[in-house]
N, C-alpha and C positions, 0 to 999 in steps of 0.2 A: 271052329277048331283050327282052321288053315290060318286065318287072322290072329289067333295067338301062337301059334307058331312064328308067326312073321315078327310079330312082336317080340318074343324071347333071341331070334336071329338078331332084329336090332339092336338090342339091346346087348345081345351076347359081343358083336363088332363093335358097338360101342365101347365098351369097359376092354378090348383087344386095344382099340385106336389110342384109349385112355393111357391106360397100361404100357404101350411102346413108346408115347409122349414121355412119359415119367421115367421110363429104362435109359430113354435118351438124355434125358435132362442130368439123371445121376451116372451117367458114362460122362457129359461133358463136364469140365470143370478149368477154372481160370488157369491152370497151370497147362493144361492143356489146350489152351487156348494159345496162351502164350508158346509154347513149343509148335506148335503150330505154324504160326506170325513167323515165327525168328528162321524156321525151315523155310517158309517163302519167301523172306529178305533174303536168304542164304542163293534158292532158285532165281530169282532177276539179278543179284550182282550189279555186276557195272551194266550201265543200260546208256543207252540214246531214245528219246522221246520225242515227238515232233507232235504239237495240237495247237487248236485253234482257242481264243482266250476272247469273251464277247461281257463287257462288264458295263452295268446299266446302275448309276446311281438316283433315287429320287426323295425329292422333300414336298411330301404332304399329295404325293400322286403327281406330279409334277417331275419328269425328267431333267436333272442335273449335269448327268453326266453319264457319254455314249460313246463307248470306247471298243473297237474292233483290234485283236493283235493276234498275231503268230509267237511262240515262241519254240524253241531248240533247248532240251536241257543235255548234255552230255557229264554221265556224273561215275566217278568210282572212287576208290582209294584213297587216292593222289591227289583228287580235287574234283574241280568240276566246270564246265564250261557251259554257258547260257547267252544263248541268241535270240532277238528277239526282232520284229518288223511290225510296224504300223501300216494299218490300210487306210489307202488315199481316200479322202472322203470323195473327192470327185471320180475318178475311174476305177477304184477298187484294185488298184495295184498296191503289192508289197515293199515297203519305204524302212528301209533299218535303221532301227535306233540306237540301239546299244549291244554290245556285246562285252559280257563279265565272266571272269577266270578268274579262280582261285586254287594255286599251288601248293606244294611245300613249305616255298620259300614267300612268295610276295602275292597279295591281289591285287589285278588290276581291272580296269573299263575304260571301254573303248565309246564314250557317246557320238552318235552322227547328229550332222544339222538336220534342219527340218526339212531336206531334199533327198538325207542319206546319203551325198555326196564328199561329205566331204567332215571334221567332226576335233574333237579333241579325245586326249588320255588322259587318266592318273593311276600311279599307285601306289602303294601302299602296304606295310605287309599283312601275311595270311590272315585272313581273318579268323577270329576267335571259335571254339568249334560249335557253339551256340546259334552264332552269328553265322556261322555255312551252313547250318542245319537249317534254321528258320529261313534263308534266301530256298529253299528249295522244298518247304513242305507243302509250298500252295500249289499242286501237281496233279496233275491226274493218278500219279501213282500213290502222292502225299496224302491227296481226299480217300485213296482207298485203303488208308490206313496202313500203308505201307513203308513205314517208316521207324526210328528207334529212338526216342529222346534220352530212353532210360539211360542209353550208353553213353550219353553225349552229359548229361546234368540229371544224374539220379536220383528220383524222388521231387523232382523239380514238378509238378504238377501242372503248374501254368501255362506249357508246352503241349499238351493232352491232347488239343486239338483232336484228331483222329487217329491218336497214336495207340493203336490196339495191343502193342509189346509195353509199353509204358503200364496201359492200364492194368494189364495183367498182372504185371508186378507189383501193384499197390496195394498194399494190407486192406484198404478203405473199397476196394471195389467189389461189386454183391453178382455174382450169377443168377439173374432171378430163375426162379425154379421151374416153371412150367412154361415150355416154349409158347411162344407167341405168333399164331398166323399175322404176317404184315403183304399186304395185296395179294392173295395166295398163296402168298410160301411161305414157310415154316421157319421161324428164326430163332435163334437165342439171342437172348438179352440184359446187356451189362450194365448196371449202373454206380455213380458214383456220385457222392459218400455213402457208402450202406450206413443204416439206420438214421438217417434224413428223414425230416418229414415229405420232404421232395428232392428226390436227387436233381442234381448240377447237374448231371452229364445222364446222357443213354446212349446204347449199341444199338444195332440189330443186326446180328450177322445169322447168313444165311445159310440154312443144315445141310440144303444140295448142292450149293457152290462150295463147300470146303471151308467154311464162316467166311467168306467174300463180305466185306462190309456193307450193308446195303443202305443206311440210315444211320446218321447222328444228327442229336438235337443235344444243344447247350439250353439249360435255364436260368444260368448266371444271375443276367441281369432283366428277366422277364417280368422283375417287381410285380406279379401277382396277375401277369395278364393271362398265363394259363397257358399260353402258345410261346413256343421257344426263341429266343431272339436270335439265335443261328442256327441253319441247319441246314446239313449237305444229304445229298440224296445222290446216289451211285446206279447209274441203269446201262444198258445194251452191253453186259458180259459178254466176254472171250476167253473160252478154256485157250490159253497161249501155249500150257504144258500140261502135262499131266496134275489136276491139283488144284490148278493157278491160273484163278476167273480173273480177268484186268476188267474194270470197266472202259467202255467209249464212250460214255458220257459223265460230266459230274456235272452236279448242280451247287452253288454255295449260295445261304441267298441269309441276310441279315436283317435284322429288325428294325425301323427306326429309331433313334433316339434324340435325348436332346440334343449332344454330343453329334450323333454321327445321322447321316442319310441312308433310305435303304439301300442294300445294294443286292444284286444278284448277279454274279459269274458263273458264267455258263463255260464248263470246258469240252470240247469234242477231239479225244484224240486221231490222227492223221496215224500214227507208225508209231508202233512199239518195236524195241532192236534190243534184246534182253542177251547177256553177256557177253557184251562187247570189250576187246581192249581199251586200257583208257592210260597211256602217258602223260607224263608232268608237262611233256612240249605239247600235247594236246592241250592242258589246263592254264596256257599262259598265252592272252592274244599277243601279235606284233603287231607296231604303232606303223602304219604308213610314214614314211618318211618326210622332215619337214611340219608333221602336226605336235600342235604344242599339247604339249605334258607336262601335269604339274605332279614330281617325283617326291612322293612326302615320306619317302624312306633314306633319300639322299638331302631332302631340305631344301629343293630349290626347282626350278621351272626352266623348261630348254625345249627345242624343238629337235625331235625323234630324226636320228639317222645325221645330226651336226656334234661336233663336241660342245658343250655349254662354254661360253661366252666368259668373259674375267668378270662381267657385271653378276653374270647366275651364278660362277662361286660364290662370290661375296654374299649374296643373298642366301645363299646355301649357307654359309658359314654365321651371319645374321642371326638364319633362322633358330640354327643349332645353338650359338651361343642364348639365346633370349628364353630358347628351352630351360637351359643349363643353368641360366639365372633365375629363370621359374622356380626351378625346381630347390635352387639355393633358399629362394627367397620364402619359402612355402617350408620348407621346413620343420624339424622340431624345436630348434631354438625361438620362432615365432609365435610358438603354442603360449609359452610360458608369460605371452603380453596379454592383457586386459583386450575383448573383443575391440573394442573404440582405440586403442593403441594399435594392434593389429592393423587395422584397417585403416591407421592413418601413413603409420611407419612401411606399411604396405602399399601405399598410394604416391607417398614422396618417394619410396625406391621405382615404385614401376617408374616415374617421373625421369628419374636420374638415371634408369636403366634407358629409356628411350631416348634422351637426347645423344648418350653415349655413342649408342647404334647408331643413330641418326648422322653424328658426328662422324662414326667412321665410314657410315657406307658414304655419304656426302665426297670426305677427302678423299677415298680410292676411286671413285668413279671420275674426280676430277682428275687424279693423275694417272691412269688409265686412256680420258680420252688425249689427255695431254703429250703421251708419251707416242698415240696412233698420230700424229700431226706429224708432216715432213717437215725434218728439219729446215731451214735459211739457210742459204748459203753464204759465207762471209763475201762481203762485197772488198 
């Protein structure tokens, strides 16, 4: 009697456990999902990030390539600023490489030589908002899905990476219905393209982090092997605010293919510093003075903290004109020639376009240095 008792209790909890799985699943929903995300971009804002970056590539089990880095992302509004330092392979000191800013108005980089001592610039203007957005998804905040493509190129897909506000908005992505235990905890789980025989893409976001992303796998390109050829794995959360689990670790780790090597990037964040100010003089490095910079928004190469030289106008103005005939010569009046004419009338102009240049920069530079020569005096 006692032993069917027990039995109807279990079972009674069972169809309760069942029953609040399913209540759950039908409260969650991609819209909600989405409103979600975009409330938590909205809570980190401008941020400053500091982690450790450790990327290991191999071909056939065999170690390719072993790469230790720090980097610094400093990112808001206005732009964004990224630091980044290699470690000595001999004493394990921090050796900077590069440092990239990107503005309003122009982006530039700062790379250092192989001592960190000492390096060159360029710049260039802002980059495109695609192009800012991809320099900075591969993040510990980027791997936790904390990011927006949709705003940036809508409907763009290809970007998806772990863009949890993206997926949400896409007609094509399925809330599977019955949450999913993944290593004990209880997740929902998104995929993409609903009604696939196999989706491309899956979630896992977790019920008691606030959907903390804890797991994506891509099947892209898994050509039938069953196992995902990328897949990021998010662990050691930190409620930072109320809501808002960050991970301190991410894992990114790729498939081999023919094409490419495996790889796996391990990220361990050091500091999270969540709504930070962030100015445009913050988002634009200064070149040390005296290091060469090649200015491809002006057209021409000088060294930082001198005025450029009558040779770097020239070359500036070289550049600009060879543009300008580019773009002459490229035209629609070109269209109208047979491919084989094109490309012939397009080869004797480039021809006739370079000796021109050639001609002019040739004669300025001679009477330039002709004109720095001290005069003779009449005898």
């Amino acid at each position: 009697m006692i032993s069917g008792k027990r039995t109807l209790l279990s079972i009674f909890f069972a169809l309760i456990l069942c029953i609040s799985f399913q209540s759950a699943a039908q409260d969650m929903s991609l819209q909600k999902i989405g409103e979600i995300y975009q409330k938590k971009l909205a809570e980190v804002g401008s941020y400053r990030i500091r982690y450790r970056e450790h990327t290991v590539d191999k071909r056939a089990s065999a170690t390719t390539h072993d790469l230790r880095r720090e980097f610094q992302l400093l990112l808001g509004d206005v732009g964004f600023r990224r630091e980044g330092w290699v470690e000595d392979s001999k004493g394990g000191a921090l050796i900077p490489f590069l440092i990239q800013t990107n503005d309003p108005e122009q982006s530039r980089s700062f790379s250092f030589s192989a001592d960190g001592k000492s390096g060159s610039g360029n710049m260039r203007p802002k980059l495109a908002p695609m192009e800012a957005y991809s320099t900075n998804a591969y993040t510990p905040l980027g791997l936790a899905g904390l990011h927006d493509s949709h705003s940036v190129a809508p409907g763009d897909t290809s970007n998806f990476m772990t863009d949890i506000c993206a997926l949400a908005h896409d007609t094509r992505s399925r809330l599977v219905e019955e949450p999913v235990v993944l290593d004990g905890e209880k997740t929902y789980v998104i995929e993409w393209p609903a009604g696939a025989p196999q989706p491309l893409l899956r979630f896992w976001l977790s019920a008691d982090k606030n959907l903390a992303l804890l797991k994506y796998e891509s099947l892209g390109n898994s050509q039938g092997r069953g196992s995902p050829d990328i897949q990021v794995v998010n662990t050691d959360f930190t409620e930072v605010a109320p809501g808002l689990f960050l991970p301190r670790k991410s894992e990114f780790r790729r498939a081999e293919s023919a094409a490419l090597p495996s790889q796996v990037i391990t990220l361990e964040v050091i500091s999270y510093e969540l709504g930070v100010p962030v100015s445009a003089e913050d988002c634009r490095v200064s070149f040390p003075n005296g290091v060469h910079v090649d200015d491809r928004i002006a057209g021409m190469s000088y060294r930082a903290g001198q005025s450029p030289t009558v040779e770097e106008r020239i070359e500036g103005v070289t550049k600009r004109m060879a543009k300008s005939l580019h773009n002459a010569v490229s035209g629609p009046s070109v269209t109208v020639l047979s491919e084989q004419q094109a490309s012939l009338w397009g080869t004797l102009a480039w021809g006739l376009i370079g000796l021109i240049l050639l001609s002019i920069v040739s004669i300025a530079i001679v009477l330039v240095r002709h004109a720095r020569k001290p005069l003779r005096k009449n005898e």
